[in-house]
C-alpha positions as CSV (number, residue, x, y, z in Angstrom):
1,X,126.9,101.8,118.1
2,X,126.2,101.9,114.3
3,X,129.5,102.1,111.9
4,X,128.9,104.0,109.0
5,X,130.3,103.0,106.2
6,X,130.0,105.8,103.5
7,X,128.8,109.2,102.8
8,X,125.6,107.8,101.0
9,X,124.5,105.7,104.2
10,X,125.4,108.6,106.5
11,X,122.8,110.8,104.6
12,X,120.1,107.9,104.7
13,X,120.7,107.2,108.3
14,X,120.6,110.9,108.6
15,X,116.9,111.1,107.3
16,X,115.4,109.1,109.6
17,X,116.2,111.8,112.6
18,X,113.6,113.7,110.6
19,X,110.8,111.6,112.3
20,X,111.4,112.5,115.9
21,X,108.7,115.0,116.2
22,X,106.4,112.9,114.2
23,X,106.5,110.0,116.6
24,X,105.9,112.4,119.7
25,X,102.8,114.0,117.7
26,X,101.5,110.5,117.1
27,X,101.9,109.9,120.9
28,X,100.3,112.8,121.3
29,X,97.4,111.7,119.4
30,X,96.8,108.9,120.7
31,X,97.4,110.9,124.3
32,X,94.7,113.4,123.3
33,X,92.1,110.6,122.1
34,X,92.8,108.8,125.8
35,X,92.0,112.2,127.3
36,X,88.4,112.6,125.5
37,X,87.4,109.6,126.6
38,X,88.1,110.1,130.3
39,X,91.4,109.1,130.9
40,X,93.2,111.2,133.4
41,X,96.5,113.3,131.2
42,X,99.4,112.2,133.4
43,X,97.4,108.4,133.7
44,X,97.3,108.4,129.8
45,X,100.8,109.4,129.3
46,X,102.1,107.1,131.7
47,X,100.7,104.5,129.9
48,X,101.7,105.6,126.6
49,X,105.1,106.3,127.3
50,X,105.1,102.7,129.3
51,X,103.3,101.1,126.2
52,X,106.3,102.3,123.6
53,X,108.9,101.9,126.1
54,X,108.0,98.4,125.8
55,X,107.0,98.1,122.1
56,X,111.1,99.6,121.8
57,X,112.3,96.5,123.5
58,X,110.8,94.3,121.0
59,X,113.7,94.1,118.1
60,X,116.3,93.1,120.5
61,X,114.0,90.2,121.8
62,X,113.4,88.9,118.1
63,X,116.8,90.2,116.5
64,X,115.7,87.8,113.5
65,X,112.6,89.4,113.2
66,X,112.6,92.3,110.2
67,X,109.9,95.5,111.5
68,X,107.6,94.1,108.9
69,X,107.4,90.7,110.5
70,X,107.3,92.3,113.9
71,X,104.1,94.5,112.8
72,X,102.9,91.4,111.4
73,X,103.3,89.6,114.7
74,X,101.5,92.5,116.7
75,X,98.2,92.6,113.6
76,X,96.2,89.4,115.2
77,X,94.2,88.1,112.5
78,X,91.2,89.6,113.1
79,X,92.4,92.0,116.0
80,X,92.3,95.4,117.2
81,X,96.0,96.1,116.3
82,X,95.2,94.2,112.6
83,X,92.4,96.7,112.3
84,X,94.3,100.1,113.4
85,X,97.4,98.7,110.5
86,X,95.1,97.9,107.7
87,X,92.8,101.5,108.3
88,X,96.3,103.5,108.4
89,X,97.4,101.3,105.1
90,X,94.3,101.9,103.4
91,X,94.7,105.8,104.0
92,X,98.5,105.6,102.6
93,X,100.1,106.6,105.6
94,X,103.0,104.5,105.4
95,X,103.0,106.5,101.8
96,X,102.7,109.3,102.9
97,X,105.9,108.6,105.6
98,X,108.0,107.4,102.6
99,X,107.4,110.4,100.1
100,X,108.2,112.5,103.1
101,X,111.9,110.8,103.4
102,X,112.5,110.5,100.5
103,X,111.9,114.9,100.6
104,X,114.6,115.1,103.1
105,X,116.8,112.9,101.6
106,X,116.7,115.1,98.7
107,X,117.4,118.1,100.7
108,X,120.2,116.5,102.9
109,X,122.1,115.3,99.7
110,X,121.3,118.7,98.2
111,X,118.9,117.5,95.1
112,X,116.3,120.1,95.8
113,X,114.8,121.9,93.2
């Protein structure tokens, strides 16, 4: 369970509900590419879903770890998962994803123009 301490980090805690459906369309994604190149839909999904089930496990078996150390653990030098991170990063992505909490924060705390 997560204590919150004050009405600020309730509303920034708050935010990050905002990227449920975002994650499940990114599953879906990579779902949908699995399923134009021949892989069965329930096969692919079971494999997703088995694939991030896992991946979630990952903090609480390197508590130390920050998620930037983690995705820097999964990006081998030179490696497929290097290659997917650094074409995401060069599209701004992650930038994208900020700017985009940083709307609904603004609407949560009521700062909306």
């Amino acid at each position: 369970m997560i204590e919150v301490e004050n009405p600020a980090e309730f509303n920034a805690l708050s935010v990050v509900t905002a990227t449920y459906a975002s994650y499940f369309r990114y599953l879906d994604t990579i779902n949908s590419w699995l399923k134009k190149n021949g892989v069965e839909e329930g096969k692919g999904r079971d494999y997703i879903a088995s694939l991030f089930k896992a991946l979630g496990s990952a903090p609480d078996m390197s508590p130390d770890a920050d998620f930037m150390h983690l995705a820097q653990d999964y990006a081998t030098r030179g490696g497929i998962n290097e290659q997917v991170l650094r074409e995401l990063t060069a599209r701004n992505v992650f930038e994208a994803l900020t700017e985009s909490l940083d709307g609904v924060h603004r609407r949560i705390v009521g700062d909306t123009p």
